[in-house]
C-alpha positions in Angstrom: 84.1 -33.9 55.0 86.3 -37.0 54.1 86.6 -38.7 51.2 84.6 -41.7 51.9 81.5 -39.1 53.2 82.6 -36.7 50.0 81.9 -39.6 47.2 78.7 -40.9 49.1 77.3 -37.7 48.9 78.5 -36.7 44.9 77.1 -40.5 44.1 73.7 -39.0 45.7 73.8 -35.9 43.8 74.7 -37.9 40.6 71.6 -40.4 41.5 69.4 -37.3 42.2 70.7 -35.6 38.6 70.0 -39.2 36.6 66.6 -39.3 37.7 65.1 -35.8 37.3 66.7 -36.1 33.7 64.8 -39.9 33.3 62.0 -38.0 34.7 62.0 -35.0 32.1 63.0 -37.2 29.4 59.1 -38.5 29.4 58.1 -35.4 28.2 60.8 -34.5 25.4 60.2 -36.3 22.0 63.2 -35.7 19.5 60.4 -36.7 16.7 58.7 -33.4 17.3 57.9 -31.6 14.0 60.1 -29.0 12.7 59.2 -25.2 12.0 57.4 -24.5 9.2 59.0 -23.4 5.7 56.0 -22.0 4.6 52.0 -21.6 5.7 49.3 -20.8 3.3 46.1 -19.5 5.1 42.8 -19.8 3.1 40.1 -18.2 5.7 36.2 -18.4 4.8 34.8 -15.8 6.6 31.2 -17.0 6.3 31.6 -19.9 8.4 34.4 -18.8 11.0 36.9 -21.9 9.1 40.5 -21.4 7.9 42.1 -23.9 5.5 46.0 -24.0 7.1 48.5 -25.4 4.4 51.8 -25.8 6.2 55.4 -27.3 4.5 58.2 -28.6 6.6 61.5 -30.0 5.7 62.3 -33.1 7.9 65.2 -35.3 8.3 64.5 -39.0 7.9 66.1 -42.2 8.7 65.6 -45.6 6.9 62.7 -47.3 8.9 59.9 -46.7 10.8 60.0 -42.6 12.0 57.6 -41.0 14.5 57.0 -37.7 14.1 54.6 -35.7 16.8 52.2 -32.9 15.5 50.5 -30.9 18.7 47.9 -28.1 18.5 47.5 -27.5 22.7 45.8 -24.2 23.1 44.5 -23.8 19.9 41.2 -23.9 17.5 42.7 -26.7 15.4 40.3 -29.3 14.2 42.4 -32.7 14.6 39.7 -34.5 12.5 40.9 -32.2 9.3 44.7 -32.7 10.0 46.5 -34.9 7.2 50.1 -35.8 6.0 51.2 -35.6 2.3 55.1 -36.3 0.9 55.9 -33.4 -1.1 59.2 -34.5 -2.3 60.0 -38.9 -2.9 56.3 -39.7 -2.2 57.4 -42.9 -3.6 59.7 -43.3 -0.6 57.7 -42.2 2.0 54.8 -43.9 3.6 52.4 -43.1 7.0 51.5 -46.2 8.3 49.2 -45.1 11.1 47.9 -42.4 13.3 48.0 -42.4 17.0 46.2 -39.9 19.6 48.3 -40.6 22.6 45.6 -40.7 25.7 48.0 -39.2 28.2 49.2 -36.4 25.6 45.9 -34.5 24.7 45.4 -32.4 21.7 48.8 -34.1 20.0 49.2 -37.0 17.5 51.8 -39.4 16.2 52.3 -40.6 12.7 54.5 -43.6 11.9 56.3 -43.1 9.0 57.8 -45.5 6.9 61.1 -44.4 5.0 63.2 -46.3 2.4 65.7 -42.9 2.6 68.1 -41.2 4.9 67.8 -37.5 4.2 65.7 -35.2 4.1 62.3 -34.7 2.8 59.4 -31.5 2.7 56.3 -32.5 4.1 52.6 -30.3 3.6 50.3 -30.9 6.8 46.9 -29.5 6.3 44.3 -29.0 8.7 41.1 -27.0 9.6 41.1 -24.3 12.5 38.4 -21.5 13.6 38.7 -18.0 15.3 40.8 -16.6 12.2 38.3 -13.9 10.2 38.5 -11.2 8.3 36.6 -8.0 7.1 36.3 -5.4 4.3 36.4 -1.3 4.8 35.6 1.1 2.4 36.7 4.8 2.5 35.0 6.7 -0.5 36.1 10.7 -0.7 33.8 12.5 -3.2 34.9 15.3 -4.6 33.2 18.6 -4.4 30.9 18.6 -7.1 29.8 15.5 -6.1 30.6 13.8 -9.7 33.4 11.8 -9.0 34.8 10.0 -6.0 38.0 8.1 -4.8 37.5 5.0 -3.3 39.7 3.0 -1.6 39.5 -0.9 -0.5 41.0 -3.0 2.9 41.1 -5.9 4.6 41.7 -6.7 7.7 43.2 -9.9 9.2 41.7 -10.5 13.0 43.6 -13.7 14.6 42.3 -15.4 17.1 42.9 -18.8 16.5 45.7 -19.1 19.3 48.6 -19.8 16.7 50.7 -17.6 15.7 51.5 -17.5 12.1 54.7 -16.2 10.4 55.2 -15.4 7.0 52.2 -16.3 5.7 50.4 -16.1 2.5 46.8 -15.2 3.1 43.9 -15.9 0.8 40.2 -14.4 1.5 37.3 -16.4 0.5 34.5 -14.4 -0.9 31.7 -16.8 -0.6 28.9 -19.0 1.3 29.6 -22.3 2.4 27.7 -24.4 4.6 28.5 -26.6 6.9 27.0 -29.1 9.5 29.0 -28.4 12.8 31.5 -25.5 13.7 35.2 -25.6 13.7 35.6 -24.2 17.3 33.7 -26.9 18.7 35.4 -29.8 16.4 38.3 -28.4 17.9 37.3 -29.6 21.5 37.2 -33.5 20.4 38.9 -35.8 22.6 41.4 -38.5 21.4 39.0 -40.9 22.4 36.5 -39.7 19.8 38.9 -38.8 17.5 39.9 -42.4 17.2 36.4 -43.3 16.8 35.4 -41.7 13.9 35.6 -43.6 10.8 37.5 -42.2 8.0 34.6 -41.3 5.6 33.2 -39.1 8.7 37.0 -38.0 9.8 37.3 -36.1 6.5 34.1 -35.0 5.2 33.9 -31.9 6.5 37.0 -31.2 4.8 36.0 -32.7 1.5 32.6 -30.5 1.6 34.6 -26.9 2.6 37.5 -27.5 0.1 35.5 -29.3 -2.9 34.3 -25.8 -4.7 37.9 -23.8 -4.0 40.8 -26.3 -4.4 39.4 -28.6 -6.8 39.1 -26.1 -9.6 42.0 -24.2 -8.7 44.0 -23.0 -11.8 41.3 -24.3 -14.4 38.5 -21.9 -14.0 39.8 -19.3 -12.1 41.2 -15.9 -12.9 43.7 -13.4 -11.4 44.1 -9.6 -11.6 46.7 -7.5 -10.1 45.6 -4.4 -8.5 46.6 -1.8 -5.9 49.7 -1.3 -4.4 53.1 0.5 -5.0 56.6 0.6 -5.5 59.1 1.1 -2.4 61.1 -0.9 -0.6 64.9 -2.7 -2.0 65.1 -4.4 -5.0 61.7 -3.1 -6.8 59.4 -4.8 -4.2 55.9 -3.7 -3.4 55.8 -1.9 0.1 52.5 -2.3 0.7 50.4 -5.4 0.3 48.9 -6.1 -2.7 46.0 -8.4 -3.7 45.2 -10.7 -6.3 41.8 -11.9 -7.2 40.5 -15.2 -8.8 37.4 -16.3 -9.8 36.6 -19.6 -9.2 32.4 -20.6 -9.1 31.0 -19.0 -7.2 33.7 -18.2 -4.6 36.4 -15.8 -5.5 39.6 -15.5 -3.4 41.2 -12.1 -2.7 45.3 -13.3 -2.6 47.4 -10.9 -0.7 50.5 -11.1 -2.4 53.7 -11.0 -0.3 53.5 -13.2 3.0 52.2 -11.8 6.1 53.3 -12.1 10.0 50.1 -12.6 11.8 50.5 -12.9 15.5 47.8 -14.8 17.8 45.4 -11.6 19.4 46.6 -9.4 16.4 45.2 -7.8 13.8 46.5 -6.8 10.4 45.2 -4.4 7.9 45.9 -4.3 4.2 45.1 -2.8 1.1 42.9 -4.5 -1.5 42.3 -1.5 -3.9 42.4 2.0 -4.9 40.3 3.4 -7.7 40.2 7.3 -8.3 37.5 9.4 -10.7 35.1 6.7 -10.0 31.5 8.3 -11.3 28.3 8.2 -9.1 25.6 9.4 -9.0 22.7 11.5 -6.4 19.3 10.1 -6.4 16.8 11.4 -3.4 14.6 8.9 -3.0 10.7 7.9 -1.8 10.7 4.6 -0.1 9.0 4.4 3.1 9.6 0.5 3.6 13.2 1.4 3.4 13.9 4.4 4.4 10.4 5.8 6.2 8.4 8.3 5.6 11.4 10.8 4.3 12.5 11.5 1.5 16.4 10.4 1.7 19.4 11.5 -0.5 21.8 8.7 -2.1 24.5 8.1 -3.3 24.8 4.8 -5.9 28.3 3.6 -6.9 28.1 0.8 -9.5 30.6 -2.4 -9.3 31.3 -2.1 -13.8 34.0 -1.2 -15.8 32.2 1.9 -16.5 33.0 3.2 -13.5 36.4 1.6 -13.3 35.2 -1.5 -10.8 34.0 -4.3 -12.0 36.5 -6.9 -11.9 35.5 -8.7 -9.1 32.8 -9.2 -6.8 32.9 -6.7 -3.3 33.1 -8.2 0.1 30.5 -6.8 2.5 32.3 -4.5 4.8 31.6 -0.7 6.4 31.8 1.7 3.8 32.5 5.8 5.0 32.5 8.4 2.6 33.9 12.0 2.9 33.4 15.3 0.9 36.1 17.4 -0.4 35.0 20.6 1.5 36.7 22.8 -1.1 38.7 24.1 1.5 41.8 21.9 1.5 39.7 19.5 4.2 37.1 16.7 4.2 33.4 16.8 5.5 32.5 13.3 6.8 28.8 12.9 5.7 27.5 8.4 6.2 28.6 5.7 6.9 26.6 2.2 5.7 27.1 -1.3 6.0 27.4 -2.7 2.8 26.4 -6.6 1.8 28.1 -8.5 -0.6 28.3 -6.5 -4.3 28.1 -8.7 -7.4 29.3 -7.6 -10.5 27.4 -5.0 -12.1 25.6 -4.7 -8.9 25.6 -1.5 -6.5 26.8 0.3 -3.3 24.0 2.0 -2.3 24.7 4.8 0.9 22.0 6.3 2.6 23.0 10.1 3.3 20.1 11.1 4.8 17.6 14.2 4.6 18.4 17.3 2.4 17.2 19.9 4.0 17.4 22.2 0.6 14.8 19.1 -1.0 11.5 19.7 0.1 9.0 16.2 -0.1 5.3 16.3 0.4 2.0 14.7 -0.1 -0.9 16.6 0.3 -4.6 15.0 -0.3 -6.4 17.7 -2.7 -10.0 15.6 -2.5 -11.7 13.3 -1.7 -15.1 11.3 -2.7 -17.5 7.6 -3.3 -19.2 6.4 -5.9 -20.5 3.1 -7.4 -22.0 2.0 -3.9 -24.0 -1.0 -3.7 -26.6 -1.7 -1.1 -28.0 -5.0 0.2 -31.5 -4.9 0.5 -33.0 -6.0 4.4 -29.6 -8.2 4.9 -30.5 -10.6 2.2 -28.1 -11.4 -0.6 -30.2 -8.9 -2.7 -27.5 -6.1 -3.7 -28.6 -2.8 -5.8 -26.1 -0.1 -7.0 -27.2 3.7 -5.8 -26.5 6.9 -6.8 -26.1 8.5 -3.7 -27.1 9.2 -0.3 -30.6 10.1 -1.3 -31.0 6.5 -2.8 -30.2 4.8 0.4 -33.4 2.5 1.1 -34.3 1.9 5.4 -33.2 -2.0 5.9 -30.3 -1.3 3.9 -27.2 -2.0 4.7 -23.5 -0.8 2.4 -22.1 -3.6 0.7 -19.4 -2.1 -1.3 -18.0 1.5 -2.8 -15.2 2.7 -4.0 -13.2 5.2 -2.5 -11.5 8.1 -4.6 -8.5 10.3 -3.5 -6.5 12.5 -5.5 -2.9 13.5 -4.2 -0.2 15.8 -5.6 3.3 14.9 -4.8 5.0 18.3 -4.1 8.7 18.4 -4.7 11.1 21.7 -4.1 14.5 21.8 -5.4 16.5 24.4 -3.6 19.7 23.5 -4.6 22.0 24.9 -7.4 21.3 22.3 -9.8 19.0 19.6 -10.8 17.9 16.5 -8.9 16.4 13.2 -9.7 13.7 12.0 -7.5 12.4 8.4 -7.5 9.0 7.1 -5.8 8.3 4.0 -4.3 4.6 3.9 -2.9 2.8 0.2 -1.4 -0.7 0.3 -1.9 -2.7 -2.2 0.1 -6.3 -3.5 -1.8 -7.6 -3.6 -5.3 -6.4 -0.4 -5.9 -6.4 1.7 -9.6 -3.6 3.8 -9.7 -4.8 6.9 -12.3 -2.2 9.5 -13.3 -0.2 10.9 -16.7 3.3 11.1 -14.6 5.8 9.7 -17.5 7.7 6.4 -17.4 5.4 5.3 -14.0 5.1 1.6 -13.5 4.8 -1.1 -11.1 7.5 -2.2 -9.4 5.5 -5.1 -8.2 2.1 -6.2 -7.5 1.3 -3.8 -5.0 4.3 -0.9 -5.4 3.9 1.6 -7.7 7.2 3.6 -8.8 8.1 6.5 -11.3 11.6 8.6 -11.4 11.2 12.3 -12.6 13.8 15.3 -12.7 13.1 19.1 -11.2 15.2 21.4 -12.2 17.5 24.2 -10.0 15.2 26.5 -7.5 12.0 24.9 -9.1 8.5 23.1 -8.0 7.2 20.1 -9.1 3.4 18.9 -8.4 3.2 14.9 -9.6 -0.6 14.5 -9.7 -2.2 11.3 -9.1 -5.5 9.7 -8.5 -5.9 6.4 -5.9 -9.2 4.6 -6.6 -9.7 1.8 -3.4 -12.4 -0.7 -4.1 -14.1 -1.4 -0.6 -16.3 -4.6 0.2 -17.9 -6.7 -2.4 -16.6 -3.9 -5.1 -12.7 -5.6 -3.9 -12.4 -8.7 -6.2 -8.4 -8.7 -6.1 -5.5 -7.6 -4.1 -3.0 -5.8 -6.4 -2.8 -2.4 -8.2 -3.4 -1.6 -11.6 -2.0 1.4 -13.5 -4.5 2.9 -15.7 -3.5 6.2 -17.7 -5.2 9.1 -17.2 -6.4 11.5 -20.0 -5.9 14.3 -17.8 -4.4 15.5 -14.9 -7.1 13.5 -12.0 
């Protein structure tokens, strides 16, 4: 190759070079957004929504600076996302927002500076497919007085972002909104630029309104769980911190957190030991069926060293110290949302060493009216015998008497509460102490039987049938004697 054919084809090469960089250069923007310094993650689990708080420091020149904020392949709501000068707001001003149409799911802000340096910035926004859940593990031990119970929660990420170092909050809570996050997060620029701003930002003004605008005035916080470890006197496991705030409360891990996109992160909330329950067995055949079940009831108090907070709903499992250096897993229940002073209620099933019956001991009529050749002409009759021909029944009442039969075959005593639903005007008859109505058509008594004994609970059930029915509730009458 000679020189003249050696510099044509460098000057190609160097023609070729200039114009794939021109051509790349369209999609590099030196205004990009920084990393972040910190993220704060605030997720409601109620309505699949997670309030992101990120800080960035950013370098800024006197004059008008872009800056470009992308969320490609994400949940992000770009109607939530907003701007706010942490340090010299005075000195810093946005002057617009743009959606470029041939950049989808990115923005530009135009910032006016009156600085050269550098400044933090906090960019907020709203994104979906970030939950999280409560677990219980409860061990009781073997006399079945006392249990250890421990709290998590886990972190599920979804969202497609990942999110380093992050301090996570838990709301515990209801909120509603109008529309869903995951689909706000599918809005095109177009429509984005559409919205007016009282529309753009109400969704955030509704979610946020009950959490952040009372945060620090009517809240409180509690330290709990956790454990020394780790360099310098840190906590090596996560620890949470609870406030109250209405009726939300937020559960505050308290170091930061790496939570990777498709990852999951459990974490400790609390551990309480010697916490008393107690055994109930249980009659409630609208809740349980027709079985007599065995519970155990944990209250959410001081009393029982919980109380401080509300309980998320989460799976609870509880164990059994065998006795033998080993556990016996005996339920597991899905447990709702606990209130304060409320209770965790776990269904363990059938005792096969607690023996439940009913058994009908008789069974009669009386106060029978007749009416008289199917004319409104009604007379009351003794009996059979008093039956007239062209007679038709009208109305009776309808007498049972029951014993509820309870065996206690276990090594110490049991209490037993019934529930029963009667359907009618009904008159419940009986002399069982402390019975009442639970409401207008449940009748419900608790009673104790003692180690390896028998209990019969008597009780009469008086059904008025026909034109003898003038209500639909029970009444409790007392009984002189057993019915």
């Amino acid at each position: 190759m000679n020189a003249i054919t050696r510099h044509a084809f460098l000057l190609a090469v160097l023609v070729l070079l200039l114009t794939a960089s021109i051509s790349s250069a369209k999609n590099i923007d030196l205004s990009t957004v920084p990393n972040r310094a910190t993220v704060q993650l605030t997720i409601y689990n109620s309505e699949d929504l997670t309030l992101v708080r990120e800080t960035r420091i950013v370098s800024f020149k006197k004059g008008v600076n872009p800056l470009q904020f992308s969320w490609a392949n994400t949940l992000i709501d770009p109607t939530s996302v907003e701007l706010r000068f942490i340090t010299n707001p005075d000195k810093l001003e946005v002057l617009d927002t743009t959606f470029p149409h041939d950049k989808p799911q990115m923005l530009y802000w135009n910032v006016q500076s009156e600085i050269d340096g550098d400044a933090t910035i906090e960019i907020t926004y709203f994104t979906s497919g970030i939950s999280w859940r409560a677990d219980y593990v409860g061990i009781a031990s073997a006399d079945e007085t006392t249990m250890k119970l421990e709290n998590f929660v886990r972190v599920i990420n979804n969202s497609g972002e990942d999110y380093e170092n992050a301090q996570v909050r838990l709301v515990v809570g209801t909120i509603n909104l109008v529309e869903k996050i995951a689909a706000l997060a599918q809005i095109t620029p177009e429509k984005v630029e559409g919205l007016n701003e009282d529309r753009k930002h109400e969704l955030k003004r509704d979610a946020s309104k009950s959490i952040f605008d009372k945060e620090g005035a009517s809240g409180r916080s509690l330290f709990v769980g956790g454990g020394s470890g780790g360099s310098g006197g840190e906590s090596s496991t996560p620890v949470i911190i609870k406030e109250g705030l209405s009726e939300y409360f937020i559960y505050t891990v308290e170091r930061t957190e790496t939570i990777p996109n498709g990852w999951s992160k459990r974490m400790r909330s609390f551990e309480a030991v010697d916490v008393p329950f107690k055994v109930q067995y249980r009659y409630r055949e609208e809740e349980y069926g027709d079985e007599l079940v065995r519970m155990y009831i944990i209250t959410n108090d001081v009393k029982s060293k919980l109380g401080t907070t509300p309980l998320p709903d989460g799976m609870v499992r509880i164990f059994r110290d065998n006795g033998r250096d080993g556990l016996s897993f005996l339920a597991e229940y899905e447990s709702r949302y606990i209130p304060i002073g409320d209770k965790i209620e776990v269904n363990m099933g059938t005792d096969p060493e607690v023996i439940f019956e009913l058994i009908q001991l008789r069974a009669s009529r009386d106060n029978i009216w007749m009416q008289i050749n199917g004319m409104n002409v009604f007379k009351q009759v003794g009996g059979p015998a008093e039956i007239e021909v062209n007679s038709s029944v009208a109305g009776w009442d309808e007498h049972a008497v029951f014993t509820q039969r309870v065996r206690n075959y276990t090594a110490k005593p049991i209490e037993v509460e019934v529930r029963r639903s009667y359907d009618g005007h009904v008159a419940y008859r009986s002399t069982i102490p402390g019975i009442k109505l639970f409401d207008f058509r449940t009748v419900e008594f608790t009673t104790t039987v003692d180690a390896g004994k028998r209990v019969d609970l008597l009780h009469e059930v008086v059904t008025s049938q026909g034109r003898n029915a003038k209500q639909n509730n029970v009444t409790l009458q007392k009984a002189d004697v057993n019915p």
